[in-house]
N, C-alpha and C positions, 0 to 999 in steps of 0.2 A: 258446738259453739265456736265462734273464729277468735282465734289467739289474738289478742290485739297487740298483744305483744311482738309479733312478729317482726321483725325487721330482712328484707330484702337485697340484696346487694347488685348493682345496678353497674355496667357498661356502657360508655357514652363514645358512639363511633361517629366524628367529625365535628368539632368545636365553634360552627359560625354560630349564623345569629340565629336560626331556631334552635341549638342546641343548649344555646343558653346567652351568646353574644345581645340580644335585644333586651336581656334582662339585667346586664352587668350595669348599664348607666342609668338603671332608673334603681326606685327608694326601695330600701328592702323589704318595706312591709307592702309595695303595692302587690296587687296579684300579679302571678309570675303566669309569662306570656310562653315558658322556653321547658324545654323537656330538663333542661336542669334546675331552673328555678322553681319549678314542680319537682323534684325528685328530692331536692335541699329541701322544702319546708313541711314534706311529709315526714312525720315520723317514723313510717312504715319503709322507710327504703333509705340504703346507704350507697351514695355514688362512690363507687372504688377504682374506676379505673377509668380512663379516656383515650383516644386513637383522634389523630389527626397527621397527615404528614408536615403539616405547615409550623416547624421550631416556635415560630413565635406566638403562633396564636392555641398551638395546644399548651405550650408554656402562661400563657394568661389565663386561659382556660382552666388549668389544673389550679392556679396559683388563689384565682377568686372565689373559685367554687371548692377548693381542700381537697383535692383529688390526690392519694397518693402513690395513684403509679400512674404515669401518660407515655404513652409509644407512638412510634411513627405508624405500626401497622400490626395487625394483629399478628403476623409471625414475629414482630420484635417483642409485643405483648406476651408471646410465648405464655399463654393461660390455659390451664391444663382443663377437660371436657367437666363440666358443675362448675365451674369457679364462679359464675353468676346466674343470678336467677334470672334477671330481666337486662338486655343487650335493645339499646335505644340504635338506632339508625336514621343519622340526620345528615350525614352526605350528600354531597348531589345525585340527582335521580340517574346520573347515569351508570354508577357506582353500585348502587342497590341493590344488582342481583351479584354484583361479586360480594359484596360485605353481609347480602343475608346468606349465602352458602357457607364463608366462613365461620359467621355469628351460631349458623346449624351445626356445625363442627366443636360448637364449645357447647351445647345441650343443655342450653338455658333454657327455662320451663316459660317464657314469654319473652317474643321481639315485637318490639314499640317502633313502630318507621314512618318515616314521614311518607307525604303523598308525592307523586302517584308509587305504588311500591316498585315498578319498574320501568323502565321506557317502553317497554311490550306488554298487552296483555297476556299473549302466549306465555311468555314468560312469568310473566305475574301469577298465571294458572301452575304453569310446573313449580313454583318455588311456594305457592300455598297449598297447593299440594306435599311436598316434601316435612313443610313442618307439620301438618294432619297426619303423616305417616309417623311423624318421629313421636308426636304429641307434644309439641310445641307450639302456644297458643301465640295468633297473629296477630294483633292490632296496629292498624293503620290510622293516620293523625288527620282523620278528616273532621278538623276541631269543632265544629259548628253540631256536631252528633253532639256534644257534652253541652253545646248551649240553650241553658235553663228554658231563657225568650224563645228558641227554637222549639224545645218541646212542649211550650204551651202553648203554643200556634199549630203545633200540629194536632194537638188532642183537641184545642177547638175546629179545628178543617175537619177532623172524624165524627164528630161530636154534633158537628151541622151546625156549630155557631155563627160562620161566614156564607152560610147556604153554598150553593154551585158556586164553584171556581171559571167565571167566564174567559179570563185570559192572567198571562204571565210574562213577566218581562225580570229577565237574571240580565244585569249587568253585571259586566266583567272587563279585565284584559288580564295580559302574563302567561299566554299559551292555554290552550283548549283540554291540555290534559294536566297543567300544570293550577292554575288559580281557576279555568273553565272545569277540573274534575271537583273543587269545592262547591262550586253552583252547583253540578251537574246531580252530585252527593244530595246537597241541598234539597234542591225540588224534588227528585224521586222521595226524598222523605216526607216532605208535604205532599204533592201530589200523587205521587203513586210512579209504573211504569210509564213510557214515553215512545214515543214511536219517532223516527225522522222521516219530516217531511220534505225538507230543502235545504240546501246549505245557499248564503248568499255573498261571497268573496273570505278571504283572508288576509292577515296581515300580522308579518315579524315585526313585533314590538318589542319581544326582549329575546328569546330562544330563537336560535338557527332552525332549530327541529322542528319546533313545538307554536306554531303560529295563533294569533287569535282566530277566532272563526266564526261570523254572523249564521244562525242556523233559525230556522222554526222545526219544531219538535210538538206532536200531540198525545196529548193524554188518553191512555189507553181507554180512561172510564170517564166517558164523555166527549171525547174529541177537544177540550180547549187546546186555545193553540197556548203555545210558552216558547217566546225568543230568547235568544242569547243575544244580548244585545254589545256589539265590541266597544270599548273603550280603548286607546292605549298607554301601554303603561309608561313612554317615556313623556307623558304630559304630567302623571300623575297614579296614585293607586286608585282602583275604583271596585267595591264590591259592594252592591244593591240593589233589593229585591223588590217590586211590588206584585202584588197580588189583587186585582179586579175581583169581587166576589158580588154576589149576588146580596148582599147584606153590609157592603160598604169594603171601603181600599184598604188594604195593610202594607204597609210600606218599611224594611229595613234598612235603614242608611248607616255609610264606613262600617260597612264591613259586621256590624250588628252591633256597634257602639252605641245606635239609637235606634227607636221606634216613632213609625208617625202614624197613628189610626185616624181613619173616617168613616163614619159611621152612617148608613143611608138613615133619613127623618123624612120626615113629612114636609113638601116645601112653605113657608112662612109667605112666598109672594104667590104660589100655583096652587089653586085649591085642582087635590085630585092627582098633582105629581110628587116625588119623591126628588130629594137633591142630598147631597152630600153634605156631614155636617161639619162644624170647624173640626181641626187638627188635635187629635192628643197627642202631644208628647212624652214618649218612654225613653228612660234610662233602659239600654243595652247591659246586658250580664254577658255579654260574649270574653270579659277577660276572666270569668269564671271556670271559660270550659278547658283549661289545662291543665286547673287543679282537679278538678272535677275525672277529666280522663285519667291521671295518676290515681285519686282515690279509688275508681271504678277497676282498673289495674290491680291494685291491693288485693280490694273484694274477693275478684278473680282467683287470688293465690291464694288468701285465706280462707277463703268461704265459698269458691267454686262458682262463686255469679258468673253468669251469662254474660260474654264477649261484647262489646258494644265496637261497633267499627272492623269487623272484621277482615280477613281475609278475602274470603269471598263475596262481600257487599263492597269489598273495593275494584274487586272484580269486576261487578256489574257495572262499577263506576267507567272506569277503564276502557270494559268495552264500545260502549255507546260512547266513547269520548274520540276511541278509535276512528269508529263508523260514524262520524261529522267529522274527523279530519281527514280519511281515507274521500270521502262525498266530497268535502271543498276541495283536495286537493285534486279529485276527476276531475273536476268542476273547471278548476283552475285552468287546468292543464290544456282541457278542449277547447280552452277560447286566448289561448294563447298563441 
């Protein structure tokens, strides 16, 4: 039986805004959006320490959220190997494979990192590799795995409640491996694997690196097609989903704040055809899914559940995320 009692002692490596900065200005009691705002209203876990090099903002950091030790870097942190069980990783992605090598050096029994886990998938590979050797569980914060609305859109897609999947359209911007590897998460978990068929330009909307990238992509099982459709981000955020089914549109809009179904009927002016019917409107649970990943987290330590977001499912993110920007960028290149 799992200790409920347990309590966890937690590592917060870089203090911006998914670390916990998006949660400082909003109400205490909303659901927390931030690996600390989830780490503060679980019972099961105690944030003890935090790393930032930036004086003022690991100082604000430490100060809101009662942190009582914060360091510039994990050598100042001087934390001797157990001293945490679970080491959060919310630095920038370029950072990620120095701070999870360190984080592997303190033999915490789960690191929590944000996405993508490296700027390389090569790298992504040797470094989930490394913690599978040491026995240190990975979890990667592809938050939409933990959202409710998300998993019962997928048990209906299994379930044959939308029939065949005719087509797919992921809007996105913020880089192909960076908010395009949450789409990307996304749909292999609704529809399955993917294949690339084309990439159709690029464009730096916020990362030097990391461009948007207009692609079609087919489903292994069936052949639909599913674009990536670019947006960019310096007009605005933009993350959402629709789904063409064979049984009517599923539509997720900001990000999965809301839902829009239609549902195909029988048409009221066309004796003999089918049309679409009005709109429902759903409340999104998508600010669910950070407590949710914390609680799932717990499970893990105390009662041995099964990984959700792992390692290597970020991998496969990664890769294909790779191979559309390796393709735009051939792409690019030859017609330049």
């Amino acid at each position: 039986m799992a200790d409920v009692q347990a309590v966890y002692g937690v590592l917060i490596v870089g203090c911006g805004n998914i670390a916990g900065g998006f949660d400082q200005s909003r109400p205490p009691d909303a659901a927390p959006l931030t690996h600390a705002g989830a780490f503060a209203r679980h019972q099961g876990f105690r944030i003890e320490a935090c790393i930032d090099p930036d004086q003022g903002r690991r100082g604000d950091f430490a100060a809101h959220w009662r942190v009582p030790r914060a360091a510039a870097s994990f050598a100042d942190l001087a934390a001797r190997p157990g001293a945490f069980d679970v080491i959060s990783i919310c630095s920038p992605t370029a950072l990620h494979h120095e701070h999870l090598e360190a984080a592997l050096r303190l033999e915490p029994r789960l690191i929590f990192c944000d996405k993508p886990l490296t700027s390389s998938a090569a790298e992504s590979e040797r470094l989930t590799q490394a913690c599978r050797a040491r026995g240190v569980a990975l979890v990667v914060n592809y938050s939409r795995r933990w959202d409710p609305a998300v998993d019962a859109l997928a048990d209906e897609l299994r379930r044959g409640r939308w029939g065949a999947v005719r087509s797919v359209v992921g809007h996105y911007n913020k880089g192909i491996l960076n908010n395009g590897g949450h789409m990307v998460d996304l749909l292999l978990r609704l529809v399955g694997p993917m294949e690339l068929a084309a990439t159709a330009g690029l464009r730096h909307d916020f990362w030097h690196d990391d461009p948007t990238v207009a692609a079609l992509l087919l489903t292994r099982n069936g052949g639909a097609p599913v674009y990536l459709n670019p947006a960019d981000a310096r007009d605005y955020a933009f993350f959402e989903l629709e789904l063409v089914c064979e049984n009517g549109v599923v539509r997720m809009e900001s990000g999965g704040m809301g839902w829009r179904i239609r549902e195909a009927m029988a048409s009221g002016q066309f004796k003999g055809y089918k049309t679409l019917g009005q709109a429902v409107e759903r409340e999104g649970l998508y600010p669910q899914a950070m407590s949710r990943a914390v609680s799932d987290i717990h499970s893990h330590l105390a009662e041995g559940r099964a990984i959700i977001s792992s390692g290597e499912e970020a991998l496969e993110v990664q890769r294909l995320c790779e191979g559309i920007l390796e393709a735009a960028m051939s792409s690019h290149a030859s017609t330049v």
